[in-house]
Structure formats: structure tokens, C-alpha cells
C-alpha positions, 0 to 999 in steps of 0.5 A: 683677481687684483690688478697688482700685488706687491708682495715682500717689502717692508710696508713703511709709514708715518707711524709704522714699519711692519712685514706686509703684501699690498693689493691694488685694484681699479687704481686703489689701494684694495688690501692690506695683509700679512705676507701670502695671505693675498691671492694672486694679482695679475701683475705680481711685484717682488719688493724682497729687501725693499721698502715700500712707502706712500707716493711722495708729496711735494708741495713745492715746486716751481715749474717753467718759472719766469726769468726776465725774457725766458723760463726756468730749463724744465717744463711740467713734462720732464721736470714731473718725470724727475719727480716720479722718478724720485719717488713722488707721485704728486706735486703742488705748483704755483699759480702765481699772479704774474699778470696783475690784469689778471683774477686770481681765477682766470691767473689759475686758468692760465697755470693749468692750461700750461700743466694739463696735457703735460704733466705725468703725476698728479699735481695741485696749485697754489695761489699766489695774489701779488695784487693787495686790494679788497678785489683780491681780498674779496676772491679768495674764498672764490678760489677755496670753492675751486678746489684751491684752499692754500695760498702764498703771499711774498713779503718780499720781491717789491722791485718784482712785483711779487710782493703784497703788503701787511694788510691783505696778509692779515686779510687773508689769513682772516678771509680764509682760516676755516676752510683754507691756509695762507703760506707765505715766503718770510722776508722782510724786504726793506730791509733786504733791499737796503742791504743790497743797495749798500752792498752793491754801492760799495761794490760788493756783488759777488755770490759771497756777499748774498748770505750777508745782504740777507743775513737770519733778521731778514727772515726772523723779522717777517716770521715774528711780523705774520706770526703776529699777523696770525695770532690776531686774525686766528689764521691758518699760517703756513711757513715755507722755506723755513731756513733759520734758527730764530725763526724755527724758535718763533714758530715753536714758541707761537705753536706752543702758545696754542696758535695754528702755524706749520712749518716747512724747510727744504732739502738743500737748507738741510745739507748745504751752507753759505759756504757754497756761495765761496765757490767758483760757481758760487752763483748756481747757489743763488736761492731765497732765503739764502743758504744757512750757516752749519749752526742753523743746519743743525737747528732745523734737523732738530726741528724735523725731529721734534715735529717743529717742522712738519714738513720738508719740500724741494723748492725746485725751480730748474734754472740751468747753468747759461741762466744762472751766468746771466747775473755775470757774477752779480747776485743782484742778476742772478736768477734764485732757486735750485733743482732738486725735484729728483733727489728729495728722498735719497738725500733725507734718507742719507743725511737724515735717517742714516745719520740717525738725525730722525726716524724711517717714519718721521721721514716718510711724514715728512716728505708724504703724510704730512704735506697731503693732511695739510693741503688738504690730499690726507688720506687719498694721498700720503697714505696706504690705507684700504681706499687710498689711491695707490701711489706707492714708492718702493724704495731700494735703501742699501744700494748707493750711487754718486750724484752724477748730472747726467745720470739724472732726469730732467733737463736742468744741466747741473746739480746742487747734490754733484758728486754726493753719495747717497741711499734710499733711490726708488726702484718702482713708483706706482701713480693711481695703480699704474707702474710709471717707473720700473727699475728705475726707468720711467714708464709713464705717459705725458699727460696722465696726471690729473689737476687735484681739487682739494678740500681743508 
């Protein structure tokens, strides 16, 4: 006997939609078979009407984020249960180098001790070296053989500490391109920090001003730089949070050009603009790179639909409403980023598929199959498929429902999506075989996810 059946939905994957049932034993995906071909399971599922796809895979979130003296409002515990609840099943954090006194392993020791015990879906790290020096150059294949093959680099945040320069980008990508990828975040930060000053000189703070202070060359000029970078170290390049047209052109152009280069854009790059930032709570939009202009929204929906961009994360990073007045109306002060860990699937599907932007399939590619095959998960996870783990959103496409904060899990206090009607919200999420959201309601336990060493 199956441990769980599902039976009637409408299987939907990266390259097909077909009628079919799913067994899953001992946490597995068992069988795959055409409706009522599978004997009976002992929990037995209804997904009549809906649509089942493979666990969604985020491979970028900040979780417990550092701000100053305090942290980001959600922790790995509520914040992974608003991921499960919108239909994904495992997360990829950041182990970022905050404490310079700190290796890279030990900084990775530190990252996991904080999700471990808490987290309620599985999660991955990358890591994040702020320290450019032949010590760190020399650790990075250490960390490959820790089950950890993907890194991020930030070309930016000098003030910070954050940021490593040219040299251990290019040594890194060299070190590590057979068995690894380098993601950076692009943007030139001289030319970011000059803007700024001059900006806040003339006494022009306000969020309105930040797009401006960052226009499109901040972002294009570093995507140009480390696309070189790449080319001449014949790296593996990881793009995250691509937010441009220009950059998007580069990055189809160096692919073309027979260069290893992936792509990510995030889901509010897709749907909101700089217009926000006119807003009177303009500085709740406060994110790096800044929001875009409708031009190059459409620019990136046309990447997602021609395969230029692979891949589409949240960037979530939980700042609540008292945190983001701590800037007083300065963008200067104002932490970045933007919640979004729940709402990734219901806003694609909307915006997206149902204004037939791209395809059911090129979003599930998008949002599962195509993070696991680059970071290393392809086909334990992202997949369903004989073998795979059974991590399963089934997904109800035809009810709709308003964006309401409360309404929503988690702990973060406001919403970038408030008040947008939107489709496509997972009615069941099954982890490792187990039911961990049913009718929407979480059912899960903290502490069940597991770390995921991985392999390129």
C-alpha cells in the first residue's frame, strides 16, 4: 500500500501538462500513472480541478537579516512557514560573512546553528565572503566539499563591509567553475555611493530620489564588468536580481557568445515600478536594485519567456513597517529589501501566465526546475519524477482572493502586494511525503526541514 495517493489533478511540469494520479511512499515520489491505474493509498487526496506541480524552489531569501542593532521581523520558523504555505518546499539562504574574524566554514557553522531546529521545509545556503584575500580564495573549494557549490559576491555596500572587489570576483569564479557557481549582486558601487552623496548634499533624501541615485548604469555597468570577469576566467556566472533591460541585453548577448551566465529576476521587479517610491510609504519599497520603470518591466517578462532569464526568486527580506521608518524618510537610512516569500506563485501565475506573458510550464521552470538544476537539488527536487522526493504543491488556479497583510503568515506587518487580486494559491503543500499545509492551513512541525548538501 502507498502511503499517499493523489489522484484527479492535472500533473504540471517544466515540460509537460498531462491528466495523471501520484503515489508517494517512505517520502518519495513512487509512481507515476494514468487516473485510477494506482491501488489505494492510505491517505488518499482529491485534486479534481486542481493543479499539481513540483515543490517550489527559492533560491533567495534573507531570513533574520541584520539591520544596525536588530534583525529583519521574521525568523527561520514563521518566515519558512509563509514559504510553505505559498507552495514552496525548499529555501536557499545566505551564510553571509558578516563576521570578518570569522572562515567562511565557521561563518556557515554560525548560519546553520541559527536555521537548524527551526526551519519547517528544507533549506540550502549560499555563501557570502566579504573578505577579499588569498585566505578566502584559498577556502572556497573547502566549502564546495561542504555540500555548499554557490556563492554570492556583492559588488556594492563598501560602507558595509559587504562588498569584495574585482580580484577575488575574477579568483573566484576561476577557483571554483567545475564544481561550483559565483551569483553576484551587480552594482557598481562608486558610482552608487557618488550619486548618493551628491543627492543627499543637495538635500534630496526622500524615497523618490533613490531610483534616481541608482538609475539602470549602476546595475549594467557591474553586469558588463563581471561578464567579462567571466568570459576570461570561463566561470560559472550567476546573476541574481536582474532588474534591467541593459543588463538583460548584456546577459543574452555573453550567452549567445557560448559563455556559462544564468539569470534571475525577482517577483516584485516584475510587477512593480519606481512609481512606488512617489508613494507616502514610499520608503516600504526601499530594495537594491531599486524598482524599475514599466520599459523595463516588460523587458524582463520578455526575458522570462524567452529563456534569457531562468529563474524568478522572492529576494525576501522581512523588514516590517517600525524598521523601515528608522531611515525618518531618508533612503540613505532605510533598511532594503521587501517581504515576498508567500506570495511568489500567485503573483506570477497572475500577472504572468494569466496575462499570457509566458506559459503554466515556463513558470513552474521558473519558480522549481530550473533553481534545483542550477544549484545543484535537479531531480531530488524541482521534479516529479519516479525517485524524486515528494514535495508537491497542489495548486487551486481559479479561486481569487485580495492581498490582505493579515490575512497572510508570517510576521512581517505590511505587504508590497496589498490590495492586488490574485490566482493560483496552493490549497495542499506536501514536504518529503508529508502534508504540511492542508486547505491552506499549516500543519507542519518546526524543526522538520533538513540542511541540503548539494552537488553541481
Amino acid at each position: 500500500m502507498y502511503d499517499t495517493v493523489i489522484r484527479n489533478g492535472l500533473v504540471v511540469t517544466h515540460d509537460s501538462t498531462i491528466e495523471a494520479d501520484i503515489a508517494i511512499k517512505n517520502g518519495k515520489i513512487l509512481s507515476i500513472g494514468a487516473r485510477g491505474s494506482l491501488k489505494e493509498g492510505k491517505t488518499e487526496l482529491n485534486a479534481t480541478g486542481k493543479v499539481i506541480m513540483p515543490g517550489l524552489i527559492d533560491p533567495h531569501v534573507h531570513i533574520k537579516h541584520p539591520f544596525k542593532d536588530t534583525f529583519s521581523q521574521d525568523d527561520f520558523y514563521t518566515a519558512t512557514i509563509a514559504a510553505a504555505r505559498g507552495g514552496t518546499t525548499t529555501v536557499i539562504d545566505f551564510a553571509i560573512q558578516w563576521d570578518k574574524k570569522l572562515n567562511l566554514a565557521e561563518t556557515v557553522a554560525l548560519r546553520k546553528k541559527q536555521a537548524d531546529g527551526q526551519v519547517v521545509i528544507d533549506y540550502a545556503l549560499h555563501v557570502c565572503p566579504t573578505k577579499s584575500s588569498m585566505d578566502t580564495a584559498k577556502e572556497l573549494p573547502k566549502i564546495v566539499e561542504l555540500g555548499i557549490p554557490s556563492f554570492k559576491l556583492y559588488m556594492i555596500y563598501r560602507k558595509q563591509g559587504r562588498m569584495t572587489d574585482d580580484g577575488i570576483i575574477f579568483r573566484a569564479l576561476e577557483e571554483v567553475k567545475n564544481d561550483g557557481i559565483v551569483g553576484v549582486h551587480a552594482e557598481n558601487s562608486a558610482i552608487a555611493e557618488f550619486s548618493e552623496e551628491d543627492y543627499l548634499n543637495r538635500g534630496l533624501s526622500s524615497p523618490a530620489a533613490f531610483p534616481m541615485v541608482k538609475p539602470n548604469i549602476v546595475e549594467a555597468e557591474a553586469i558588463n564588468r563581471v561578464l567579462y570577469l567571466n568570459k576570461c576566467a570561463q566561470g560559472n556566472l550567476y546573476i541574481f536580481h536582474l532588474s534591467t533591460a541593459e543588463g538583460l541585453e548584456m546577459v543574452a548577448e555573453a550567452r549567445g557568445k557560448g559563455q556559462s551566465v544564468t539569470a534571475e529576476t525577482c517577483t516584485h521587479y516584475l510587477v512593480l515600478t519606481e512609481d512606488y517610491y512617489k508613494r507616502s510609504d514610499g520608503a516600504n519599497f526601499i530594495c537594491s536594485p531599486p524598482l524599475r520603470s514599466y520599459d523595463d518591466v516588460d523587458a524582463l517578462w520578455k526575458g522570462v519567456a524567452n529563456g534569457t532569464i531562468d529563474v524568478i526568486g522572492s529576494d525576501h527580506c522581512g523588514f516590517g513597517k517600525e524598521q523601515k521608518a528608522l531611515g525618518n524618510g531618508d533612503f540613505s537610512k532605510t533598511p532594503n529589501g521587501l517581504p515576498g516569500i508567500e506570495l511568489r506563485l500567485p503573483v506570477i501565475y497572475t500577472e504572468g501566465v494569466l496575462k499570457k506573458r509566458i506559459s503554466i510550464n515556463r513558470m513552474v521552470e521558473a519558480l522549481s526546475t530550473n533553481p534545483a538544476k542550477i544549484f545543484g537539488l535537479y531531480p531530488k527536487k524541482g521534479a516529479i519524477l519516479p525517485g524524486s522526493d515528494a514535495d508537491l504543491a497542489i495548486v487551486d488556479l481559479n479561486e481569487e482572493r485580495e492581498i490582505i497583510t493579515s490575512n497572510l503568515s508570517g510576521s512581517v506587518d505590511w505587504s508590497p502586494y496589498e490590495g492586488m487580486h490574485l490566482r493560483g494559491f496552493a490549497e495542499t503543500v506536501i514536504s518529503r511525503g508529508e502534508i504540511i499545509v492542508n486547505n491552506g492551513v499549516f500543519k507542519g512541525k518546526r524543526g522538520r526541514g533538513k540542511f541540503l548538501e548539494r552537488k553541481l
